[in-house]
C-alpha positions in Angstrom: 0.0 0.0 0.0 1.7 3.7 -0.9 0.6 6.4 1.5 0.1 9.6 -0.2 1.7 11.8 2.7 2.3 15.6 1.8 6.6 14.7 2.3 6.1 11.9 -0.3 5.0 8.4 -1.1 5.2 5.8 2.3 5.3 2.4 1.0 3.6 -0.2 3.7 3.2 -3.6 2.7 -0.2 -4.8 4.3 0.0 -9.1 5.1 -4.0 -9.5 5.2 -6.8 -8.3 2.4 -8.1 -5.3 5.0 -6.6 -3.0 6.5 -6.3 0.8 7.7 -4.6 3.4 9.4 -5.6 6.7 11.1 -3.5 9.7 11.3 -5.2 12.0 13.5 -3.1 14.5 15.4 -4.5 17.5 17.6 -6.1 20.3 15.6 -5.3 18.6 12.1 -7.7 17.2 9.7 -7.6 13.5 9.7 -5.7 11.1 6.9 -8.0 8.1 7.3 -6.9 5.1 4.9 -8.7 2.0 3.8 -7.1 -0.9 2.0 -9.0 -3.3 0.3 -6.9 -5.8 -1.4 -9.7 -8.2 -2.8 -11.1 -5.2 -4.7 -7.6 -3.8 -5.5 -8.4 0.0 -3.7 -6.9 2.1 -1.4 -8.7 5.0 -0.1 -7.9 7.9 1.8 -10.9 10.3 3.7 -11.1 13.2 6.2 -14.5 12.1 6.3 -15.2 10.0 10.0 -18.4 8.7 8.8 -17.1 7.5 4.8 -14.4 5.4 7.0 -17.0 4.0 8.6 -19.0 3.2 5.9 -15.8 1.7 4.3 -14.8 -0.4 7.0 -18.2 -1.7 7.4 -17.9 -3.3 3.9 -15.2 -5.6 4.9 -16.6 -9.3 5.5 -17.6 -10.2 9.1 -14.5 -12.0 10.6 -11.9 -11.3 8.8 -8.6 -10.5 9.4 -7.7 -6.9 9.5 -4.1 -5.2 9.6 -4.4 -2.1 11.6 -1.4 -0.4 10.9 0.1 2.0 14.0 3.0 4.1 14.5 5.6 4.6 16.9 4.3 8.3 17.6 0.2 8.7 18.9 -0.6 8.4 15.2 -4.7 9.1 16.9 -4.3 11.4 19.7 -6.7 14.0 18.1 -9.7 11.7 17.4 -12.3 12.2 19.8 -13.4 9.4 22.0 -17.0 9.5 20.5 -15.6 8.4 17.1 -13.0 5.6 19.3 -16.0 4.3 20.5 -17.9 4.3 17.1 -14.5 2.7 15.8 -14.3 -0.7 18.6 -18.6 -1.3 18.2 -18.1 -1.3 14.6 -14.9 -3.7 14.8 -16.8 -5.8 17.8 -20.2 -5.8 15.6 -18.2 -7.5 12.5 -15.9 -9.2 14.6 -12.6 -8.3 13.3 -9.6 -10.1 14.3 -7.0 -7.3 14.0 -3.8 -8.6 13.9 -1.0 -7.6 16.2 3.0 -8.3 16.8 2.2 -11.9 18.0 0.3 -13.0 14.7 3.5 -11.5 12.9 2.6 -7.9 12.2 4.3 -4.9 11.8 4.6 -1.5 12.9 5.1 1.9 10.7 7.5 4.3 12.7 7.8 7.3 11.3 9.6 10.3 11.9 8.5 14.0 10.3 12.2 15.9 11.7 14.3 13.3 9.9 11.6 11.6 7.3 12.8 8.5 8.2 10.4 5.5 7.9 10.5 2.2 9.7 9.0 -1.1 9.2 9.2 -3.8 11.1 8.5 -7.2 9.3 7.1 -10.5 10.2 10.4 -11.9 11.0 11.3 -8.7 13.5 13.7 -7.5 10.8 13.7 -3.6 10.7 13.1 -1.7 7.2 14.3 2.0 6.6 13.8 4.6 4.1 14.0 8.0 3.4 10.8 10.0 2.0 11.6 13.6 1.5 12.9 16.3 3.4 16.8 16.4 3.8 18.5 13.2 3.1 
């Protein structure tokens, strides 16, 4: 999956057929991204209730990568929409994978642009994406 980022293209590599990722800092409108392998789209919203919509698609029971960063990649989205967020995940029962079934994290880094990934077997990825390198 590329992540069209302002600084440039983020390559993530998603393991499952669903995933997303919210980037929501404080005062900032939200990135929200959708990945939907099966129907070969990616999406990207600022819209809460389209991501919802989007997610809501997904089969009941699947697998879904939901992709965090080092940094509070969410600290600006308001509880209301957390909550909104775990019934809909509960309600299809998602099983979202985590570092124990093999998944990843995305670090990244705005002062030095440097982007990490850590891989299934706990190998670390870098690249640059912009900004002075």
């Amino acid at each position: 999956m590329e992540l069209g980022r302002q600084k440039g293209p983020e390559l993530v590599y998603l393991p499952n057929d669903y995933g997303f990722l919210i980037f929501w800092l404080d005062n900032k409108e939200p990135e929200l991204y959708i990945y939907d392998k099966p129907a070969n789209r990616i999406k990207m919203t600022s819209d809460f209730s389209v991501f919802l919509s989007d997610i809501q698609h997904f089969p009941n029971g699947v697998k879904v990568d939901r992709i965090r960063g080092c940094a509070i990649t969410e600290g600006g989205m308001p509880e209301e929409y957390k909550e909104q967020l775990n019934k809909v995940i509960e309600a299809k029962k998602f099983r979202l994978t985590n570092s124990d079934d093999g998944n990843f994290g995305v670090c990244s880094c705005e002062t030095t642009y440097v982007r990490r990934y850590k891989t299934a077997d706990n190998s670390v990825q870098r690249s640059m994406t912009g900004g002075n390198q």
